[in-house]
N, C-alpha and C positions, 0 to 999 in steps of 0.2 A: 968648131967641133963640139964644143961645151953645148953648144946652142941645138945642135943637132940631137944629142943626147936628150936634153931636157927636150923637146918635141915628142922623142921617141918616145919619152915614160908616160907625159900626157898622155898620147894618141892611147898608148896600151891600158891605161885608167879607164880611158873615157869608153874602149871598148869593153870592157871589163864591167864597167858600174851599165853600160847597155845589155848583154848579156847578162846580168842578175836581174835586169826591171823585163825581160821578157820571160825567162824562167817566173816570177813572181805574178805575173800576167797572165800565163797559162796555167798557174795554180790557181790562182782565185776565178779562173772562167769555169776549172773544173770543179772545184768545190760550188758555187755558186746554180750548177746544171742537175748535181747531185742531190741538192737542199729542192730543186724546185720537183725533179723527180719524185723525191720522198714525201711532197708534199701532195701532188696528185694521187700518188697512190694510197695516201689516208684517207683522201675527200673521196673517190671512186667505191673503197670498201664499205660506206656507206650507201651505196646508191640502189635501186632498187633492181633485184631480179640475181643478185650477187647471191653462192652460197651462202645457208649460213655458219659454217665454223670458219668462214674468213671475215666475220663481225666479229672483233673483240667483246664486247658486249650487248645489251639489247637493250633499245634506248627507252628510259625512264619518263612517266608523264609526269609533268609539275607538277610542287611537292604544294599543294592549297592546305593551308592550316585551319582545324577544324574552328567553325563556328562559334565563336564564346556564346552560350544563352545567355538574353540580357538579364540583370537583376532587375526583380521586380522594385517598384519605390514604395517604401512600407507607407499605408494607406493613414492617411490623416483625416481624423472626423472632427467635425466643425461643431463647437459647441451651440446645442440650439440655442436662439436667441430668448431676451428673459421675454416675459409675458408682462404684455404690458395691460394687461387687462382685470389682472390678479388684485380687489380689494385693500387698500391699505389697512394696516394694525390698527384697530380703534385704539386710541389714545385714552389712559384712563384717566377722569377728571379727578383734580385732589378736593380731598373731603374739605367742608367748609370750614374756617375755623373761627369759633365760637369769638364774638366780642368783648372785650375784656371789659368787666362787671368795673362800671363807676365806682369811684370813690363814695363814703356817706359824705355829705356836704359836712359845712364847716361848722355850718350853724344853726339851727335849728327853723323851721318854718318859721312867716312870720305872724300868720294867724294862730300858729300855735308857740309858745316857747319853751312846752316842755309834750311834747308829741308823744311821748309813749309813759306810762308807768314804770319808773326806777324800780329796780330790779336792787334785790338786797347785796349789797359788795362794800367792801372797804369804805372806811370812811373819805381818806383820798379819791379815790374813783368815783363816787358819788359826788363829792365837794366838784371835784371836775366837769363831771357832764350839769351838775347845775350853774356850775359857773358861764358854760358856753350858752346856757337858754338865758340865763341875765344878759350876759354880752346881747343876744340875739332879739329880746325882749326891749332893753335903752332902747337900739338901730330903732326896730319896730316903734315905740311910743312916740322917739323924737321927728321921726320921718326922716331920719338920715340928717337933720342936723347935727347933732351930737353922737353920729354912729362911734362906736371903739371896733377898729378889727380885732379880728378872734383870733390874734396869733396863739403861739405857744406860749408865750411869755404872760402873754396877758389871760389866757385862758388858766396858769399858774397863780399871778398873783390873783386873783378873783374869789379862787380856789382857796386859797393859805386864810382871806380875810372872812369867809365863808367857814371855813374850819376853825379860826378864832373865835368867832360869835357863837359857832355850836348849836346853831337855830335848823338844825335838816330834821331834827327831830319832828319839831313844831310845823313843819313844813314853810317855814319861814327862816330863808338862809339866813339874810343880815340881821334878823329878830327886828325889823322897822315896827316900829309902833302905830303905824298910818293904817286907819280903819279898823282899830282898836274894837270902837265900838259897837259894830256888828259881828265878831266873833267871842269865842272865850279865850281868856286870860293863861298867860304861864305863873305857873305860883313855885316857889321856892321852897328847897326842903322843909323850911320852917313854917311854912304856911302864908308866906307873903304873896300878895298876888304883884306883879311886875308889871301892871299893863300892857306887857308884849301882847297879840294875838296867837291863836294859833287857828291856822289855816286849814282848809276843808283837804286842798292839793296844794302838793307840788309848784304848780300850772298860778293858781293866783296868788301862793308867797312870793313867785319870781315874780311875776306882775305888778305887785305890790313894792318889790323893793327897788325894783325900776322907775315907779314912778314918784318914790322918794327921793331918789338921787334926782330926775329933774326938772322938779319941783321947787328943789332950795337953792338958790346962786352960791352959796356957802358949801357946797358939795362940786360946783363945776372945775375945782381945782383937783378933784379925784378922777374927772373924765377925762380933762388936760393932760393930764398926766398917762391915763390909760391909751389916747388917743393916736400916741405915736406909733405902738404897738410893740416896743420895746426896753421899756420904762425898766430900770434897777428896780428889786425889792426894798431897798432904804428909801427909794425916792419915793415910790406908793405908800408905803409905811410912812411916810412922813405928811403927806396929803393928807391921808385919812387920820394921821392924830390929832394936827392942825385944825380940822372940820371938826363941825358941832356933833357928828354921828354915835359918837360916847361918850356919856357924863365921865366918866372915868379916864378917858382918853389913850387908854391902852395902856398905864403906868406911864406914860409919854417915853415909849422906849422901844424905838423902831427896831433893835437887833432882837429881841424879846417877842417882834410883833412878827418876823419873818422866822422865826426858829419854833414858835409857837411856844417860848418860854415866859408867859407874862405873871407879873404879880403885881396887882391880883389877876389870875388866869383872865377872870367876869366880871364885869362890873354891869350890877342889875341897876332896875330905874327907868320911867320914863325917857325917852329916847326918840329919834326919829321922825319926830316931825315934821309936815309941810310947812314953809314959810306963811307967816299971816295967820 
């Protein structure tokens, strides 16, 4: 009986859930007829020969966006090329410059030993430029045996012994007595004649006292001496008080003899002889 029951309710379910999928089936065949209707009769109100206030609107031509004008490209000019034909800059030549003026030599020519007339100056300055033409006058007589260079040293002491003797006056530096007797005599305040000479020039007292010095072997310890070219004034001062070249011998007092303090300053008298 149970069994019969539960039958019934299915059967009446299953009719039940059949009748709602038919109702649901005839709804979506009419909705479905409707949509396609509606869709015909859009596409037709377009078509041609139709009124026109049954066009919703009136159909528009595409929308073509206007033209942009191109921008022009700002114009570039080419710089003209250089010229290669265009003259170089003359280059300006530098001025010449002038050679620079020799030295006067050291020594005096040796054809001459006293090349120009002494000009009046200091007694110093004079002692000196005559002291360089003795130097240059020995070289000359001896032919370079017996040369003395013309340093400083030595163009000083030559000078100091030259300013001792006091003979520039006479034109006879060292007052040598050699060749006495073809000139005239120095005489002394008192009237004494000295048998020094006195000289015409300059030119042949150097000469003269050059070729006193060698002449006597007794004087070549004054040229040894000068010959190194750097000799002390005590060592010179001592050669020549040594040597026969003054009776009086300088007071024999070499600091006396470089200071120019002697006593007696002069000692007059035959003097200077050639050997023989």
């Amino acid at each position: 009986m149970r069994a019969l029951r539960r039958l019934d309710r299915h059967r009446r379910a299953l009719l039940t859930l059949t009748a709602m999928l038919v109702v649901a089936g005839g709804a979506w065949t009419a909705v479905a007829a409707a949509t396609a209707s509606a869709v015909v009769h859009r596409t037709d109100a377009t078509a041609p020969g139709l009124p026109a206030h049954r066009v919703s609107r009136a159909p528009t031509a595409p929308f073509d966006p206007p033209a942009t004008p191109p921008v022009p490209a700002p114009a570039v000019t080419a710089a003209p090329p250089a010229s290669t034909s265009a003259a170089p800059l003359p280059v300006p030549k530098p001025a010449p410059v002038a050679a620079p003026a020799k030295p006067p030599a050291s020594r005096p020519a040796a054809s001459s030993p006293v090349s120009a007339p002494l000009v009046a100056a200091p007694e110093s300055t004079q002692a000196a430029q005559v002291a360089a033409a003795l130097i240059a006058s020995v070289d000359q007589q001896s032919h370079g045996t017996r040369s003395i260079p013309a340093t400083p040293d030595n163009v000083g002491l030559v000078a100091r012994w030259i300013m001792n003797e006091g003979g520039l006056r006479a034109d006879n530096p060292l007052n040598t007595s050699h060749g006495a007797g073809g000139y005239p005599h120095q005489v002394t305040a008192g009237g004494q004649d000295t048998g020094i000479p006195i000289f015409p020039t300059m030119a042949v007292g150097v000469a003269a006292d050059a070729a006193t010095l060698l002449s006597n072997p007794r004087y070549a310890r004054i040229l040894h001496v000068l010959a190194g070219g750097k000799a002390s004034c005590m060592a010179f001062a001592t050669a020549v008080i040594r040597s026969p070249w003054a009776s009086g011998h300088y007071g024999h007092n070499p600091l006396g003899f470089c200071t120019g303090n002697m006593t007696p300053k002069k000692v007059r008298g035959h003097r200077h002889r050639r050997a023989g």
